[in-house]
C-alpha positions, 0 to 999 in steps of 0.5 A: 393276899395281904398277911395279917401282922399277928400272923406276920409275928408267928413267922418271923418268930418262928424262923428266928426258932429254926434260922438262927440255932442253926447258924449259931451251930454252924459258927460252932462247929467252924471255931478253928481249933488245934492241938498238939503233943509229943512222944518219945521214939528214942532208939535203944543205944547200939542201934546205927544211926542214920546220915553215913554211907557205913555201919556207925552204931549208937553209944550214947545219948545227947538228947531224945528224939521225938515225934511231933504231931499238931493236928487242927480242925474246923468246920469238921475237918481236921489235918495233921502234921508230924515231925520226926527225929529221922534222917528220911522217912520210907514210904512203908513207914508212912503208909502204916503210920497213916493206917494207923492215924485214921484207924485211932483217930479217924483222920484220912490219910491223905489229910496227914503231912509226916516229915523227916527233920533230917537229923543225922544223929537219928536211926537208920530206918529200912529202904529196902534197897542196897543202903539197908546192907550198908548202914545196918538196916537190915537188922531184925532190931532196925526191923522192930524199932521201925515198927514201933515206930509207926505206933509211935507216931499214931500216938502222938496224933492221937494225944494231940487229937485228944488235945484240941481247943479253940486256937488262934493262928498266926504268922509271920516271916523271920529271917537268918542270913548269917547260919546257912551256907551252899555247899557246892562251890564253884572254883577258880579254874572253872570246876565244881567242888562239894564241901569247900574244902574250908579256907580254901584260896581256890574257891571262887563263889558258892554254886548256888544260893541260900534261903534265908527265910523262917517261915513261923506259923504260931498257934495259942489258945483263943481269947484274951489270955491266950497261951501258947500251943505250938509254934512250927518253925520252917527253915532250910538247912541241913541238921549235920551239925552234931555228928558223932554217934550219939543220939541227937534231934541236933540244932532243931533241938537246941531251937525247941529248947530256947523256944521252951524257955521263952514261952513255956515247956507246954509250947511245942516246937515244930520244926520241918526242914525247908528245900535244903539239899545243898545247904548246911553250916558251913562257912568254908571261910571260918576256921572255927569250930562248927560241928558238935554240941556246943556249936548245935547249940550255937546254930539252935540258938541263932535260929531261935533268935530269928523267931524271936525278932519276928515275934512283933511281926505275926498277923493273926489268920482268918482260918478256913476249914484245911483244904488237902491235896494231894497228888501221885507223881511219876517221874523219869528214873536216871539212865546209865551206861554199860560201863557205869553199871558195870564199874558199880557192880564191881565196887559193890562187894567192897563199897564199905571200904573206907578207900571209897569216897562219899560220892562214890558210894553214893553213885554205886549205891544209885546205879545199882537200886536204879538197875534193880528197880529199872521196871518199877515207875518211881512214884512219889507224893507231892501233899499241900495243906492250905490253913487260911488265905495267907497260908499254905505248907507243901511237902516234897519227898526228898531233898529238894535243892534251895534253887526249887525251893525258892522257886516255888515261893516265888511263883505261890499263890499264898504270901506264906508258903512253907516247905517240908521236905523229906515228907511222906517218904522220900527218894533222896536227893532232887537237884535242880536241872541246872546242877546235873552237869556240875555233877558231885555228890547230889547229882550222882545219889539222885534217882530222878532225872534232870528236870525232877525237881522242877517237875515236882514244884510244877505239881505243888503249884498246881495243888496249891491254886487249886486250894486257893479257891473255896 
């Protein structure tokens, strides 16, 4: 039966009544909107700071610590991101700020990416492990601080939930060659060396590479007067440029600053440190000064730069509503023979003992939690957000070595792939396989086995096709 035009009429009006306000509030609530805050989580001066094998207790401050939280949403679902002023983040941390983040917030946990800066001008925080002894942890000071601390960084994800507004995102790749440096070496004699030594004629060439990628992810408010909200820069190089026993977000606070200036004091700086575990300042090959707050400044500045000269080159992104995965890891703990055990157990009563080298310590320290924990599986967490097509942010749980970094890059299904390490707990450093025979400080601190590092890039190439597909 044919239908009349009349009635014809009636049903399209009437589908154009249901059909569209739909779709119109379906393209509403898929808006990608952002926000973005900071709060203050400065330690009282007194309390240790972080980065050293020994008590260093605080005697004054260079600049605050922060929390820095950007959260978006779209589509109704949100994800969050923090960076802190730290060396590490514990697990335990993790896991009480994330109860937190969801109770006041109503973010999932697992939908939250929180990241250490890695500054070593940042409290200790307690591992439960031999090094709360050794650096001064064990405090009931370091113990309340810690808990204020998972207060803290709730807060601050809940002001930047408070904050969110339609936003646009963008991204680009800048670039440093000039700033970072591999710091394990191979010399002239066919041996390996860490940390040079400076303006040494032995040395023959750096072990291992550099990665000179800034990776910018840059977030302002949509339409045409577009402001700034936040920009999350991504580069891989140790923050131990300041040093001292002040309290210091080092260079990463230097590059917020610069930033600052250039686009507003409204505009966050986010910083996450990239895979990094062999890579710092310095240029053995220059006698110049290279450590402190003048040459903070120099290097934050420097970084700065790379951003601003990639400014030209951001390409907005077709957002999608944040696919989260993440992913329990379980990997193969160190062994050790009886005479290594033997000779950490000997050593330890007196590892603070100035006597003691770094890396000898740090060996000490990872036999002794190794034998301690021998029947508890080291499970880690490998997290992977994935923002548009174009975009995706990985968090690895130490600090990784630049080889797994850029291997990771390499084989990414999405051409903008940013790395935080030291993210959602950590267990120290992770080589890649090929350094566990070169040995020195790293390799003898790893907790993992050989073949760890890859073994968690695997896991993050995995997650991260699985985001990849709608």
């Amino acid at each position: 039966m044919i239908m009349p035009p009349s009635r014809l009429c009636v049903l399209a009006f009437l589908l154009i009544c249901v059909i569209i306000p739909g779709r119109l509030a379906v393209a509403a609530d898929a808006a990608f909107r952002a926000g973005a805050a900071q709060v203050d989580i400065t330690p009282p001066v007194g309390l240790p700071r972080g980065g050293a094998y020994a008590l260093v207790r605080s005697v004054g401050l260079i600049d605050p610590l922060h929390a820095k939280a950007i959260v978006i949403e779209q589509g109704g679902e949100k994800a969050a991101f923090v960076a802190l002023d730290v060396a590490y983040l514990p697990r335990t941390l993790v896991v009480a700020a994330r109860k937190l983040i969801a109770e006041q917030s109503g973010i999932a946990g697992e939908r939250v990416m929180i990241s250490a800066t890695h500054t070593h001008s940042g409290p200790v925080l307690t591992r439960g492990n031999m090094m709360d002894e050794v650096t001064g942890a064990n405090t009931p000071q370091v113990t309340e601080y810690m808990g204020r601390l998972a207060t803290l960084i709730a807060r601050a994800v809940a002001e930047a939930n408070g904050k969110l507004v339609p936003a646009q995102a963008s991204v680009a790749k800048g670039r440093e060659e000039n700033l970072s440096f591999n710091r394990r070496f191979v010399m002239k004699d066919g041996s390996f060396s860490w940390q040079g030594p400076r303006l040494s004629k032995n040395i023959a060439r750096p072990a291992g590479p550099i990665d000179p990628e800034v990776g910018i992810w840059h977030l302002t408010t949509a339409g045409k007067t577009a402001a700034p909200l936040a920009t999350y820069v991504n580069f891989a190089m140790h923050p131990t440029v300041i040093g001292g026993n002040k309290w210091s977000p080092d260079y990463p606070g230097y590059l917020a600053r610069r930033l600052a200036e250039y686009f507003g004091p409204e505009m966050l700086t986010f910083f996450a440190n990239g895979c990094c575990g062999n890579v710092n300042q310095i240029n053995v090959s220059w006698a110049g000064n290279q450590n402190g707050p003048n040459a903070g400044e120099r290097v934050g500045t420097m970084l700065a730069a790379a951003v601003f000269r990639a400014l030209p080159e951001l390409v907005p992104q077709r957002t999608f509503a944040p696919r989260v995965r993440s992913k329990l890891v379980t990997l193969q703990r160190r062994t050790f023979t009886e005479a290594e055990i033997a000779e950490a157990r000997a050593m330890a009563p007196n590892i603070v003992s100035p006597s003691h080298s770094i890396p000898a310590k740090a060996k000490t320290v990872c036999i002794l939690d190794t034998v301690a924990n021998q029947n508890v599986p080291l499970q880690v967490e490998v997290q992977v957000v994935a923002v548009s097509d174009q975009l995706a942010i990985v968090s690895f749980p130490g600090e990784m070595f630049v080889e797994l970094g850029l291997a990771l890059k390499q084989a990414s299904p999405f051409p903008h792939t940013l790395i935080a390490e030291l993210a959602n707990g950590t267990i120290g450093y992770i080589p890649n396989r090929s350094a566990y025979p070169e040995g020195l400080y790293e390799v003898v601190s790893a907790r993992g086995a050989a073949g760890s590092g890859e073994q968690l890039v695997a896991v993050a190439l995995e997650l991260l096709e699985q985001v990849k597909k709608p």
